[in-house]
C-alpha positions in Angstrom: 0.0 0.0 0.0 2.8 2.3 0.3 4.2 2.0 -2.8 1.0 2.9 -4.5 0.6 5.9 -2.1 4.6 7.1 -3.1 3.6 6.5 -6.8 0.2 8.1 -7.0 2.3 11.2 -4.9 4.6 11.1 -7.4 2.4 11.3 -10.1 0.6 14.2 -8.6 3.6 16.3 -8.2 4.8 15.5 -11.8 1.0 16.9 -13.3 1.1 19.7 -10.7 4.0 21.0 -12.2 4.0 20.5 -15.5 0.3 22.3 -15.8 -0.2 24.5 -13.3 3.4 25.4 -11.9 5.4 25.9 -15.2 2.4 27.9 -17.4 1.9 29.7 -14.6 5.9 30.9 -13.7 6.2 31.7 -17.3 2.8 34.3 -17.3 4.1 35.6 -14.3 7.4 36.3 -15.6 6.4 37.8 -18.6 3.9 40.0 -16.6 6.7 41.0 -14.1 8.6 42.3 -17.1 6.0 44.0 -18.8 5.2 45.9 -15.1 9.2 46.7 -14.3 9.6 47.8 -18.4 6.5 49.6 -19.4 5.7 50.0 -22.7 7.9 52.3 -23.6 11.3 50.4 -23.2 9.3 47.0 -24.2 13.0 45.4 -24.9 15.2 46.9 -23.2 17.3 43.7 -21.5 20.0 46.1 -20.1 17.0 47.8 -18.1 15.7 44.3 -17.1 18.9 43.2 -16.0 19.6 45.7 -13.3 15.9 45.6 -12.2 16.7 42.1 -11.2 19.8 42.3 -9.9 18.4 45.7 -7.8 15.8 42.8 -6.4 18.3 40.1 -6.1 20.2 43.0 -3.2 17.6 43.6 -1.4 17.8 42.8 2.1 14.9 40.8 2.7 16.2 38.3 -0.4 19.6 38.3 1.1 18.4 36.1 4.2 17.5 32.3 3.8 14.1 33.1 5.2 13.2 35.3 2.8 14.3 33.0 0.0 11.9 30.7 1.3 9.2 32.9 1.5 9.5 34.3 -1.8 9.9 30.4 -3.5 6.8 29.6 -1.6 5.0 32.9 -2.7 6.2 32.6 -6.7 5.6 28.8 -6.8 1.4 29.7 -5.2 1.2 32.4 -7.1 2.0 30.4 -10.2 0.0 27.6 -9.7 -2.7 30.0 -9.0 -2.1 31.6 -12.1 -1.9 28.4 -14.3 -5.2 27.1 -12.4 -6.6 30.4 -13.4 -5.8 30.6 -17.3 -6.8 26.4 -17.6 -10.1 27.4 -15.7 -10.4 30.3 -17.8 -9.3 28.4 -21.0 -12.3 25.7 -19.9 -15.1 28.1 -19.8 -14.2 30.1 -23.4 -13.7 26.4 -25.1 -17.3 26.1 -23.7 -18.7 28.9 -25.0 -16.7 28.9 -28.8 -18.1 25.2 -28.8 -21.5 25.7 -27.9 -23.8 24.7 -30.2 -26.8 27.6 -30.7 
């Protein structure tokens, strides 16, 4: 019974991650870069660079605390947001599909 309990676990992290956890990082990343460039410096990677590595000094990131907080707060927030965009995804499949 407890190999089926360590496999089915295992499973269930592997799914979690690949569609909630991964979508989800990459639409947060892409929306954290759109807020720290705006629109008018859209590509600007030399501007993105120092905004990270500005972050990456704060003190609060410096501690191994914080580290752990933020990990725990990027890794909910993505699944959140993957959870979001497959619910969302659901209901507009739904409603293109409907028939009448």
């Amino acid at each position: 019974m407890g190999g089926l309990l360590s496999e089915l676990s295992n499973k269930l992290a592997e799914r979690w991650l690949t569609l909630l956890v991964l979508p989800g990082a990459l639409y947060l990343a892409v929306a954290a870069a759109g807020h720290t460039l705006g629109q008018s410096a859209a590509l600007d990677v030399g501007r993105l660079t120092h905004a990270i590595s500005d972050a990456a000094r704060a003190p609060q990131v410096a501690t191994v605390g914080g580290q752990v907080v933020l990990l725990a707060a990027i890794l909910a927030g993505a699944a959140a947001t993957g959870l979001a965009a497959q619910s969302l995804g659901s209901v507009v499949e739904r409603v293109a599909l409907a028939a009448g």
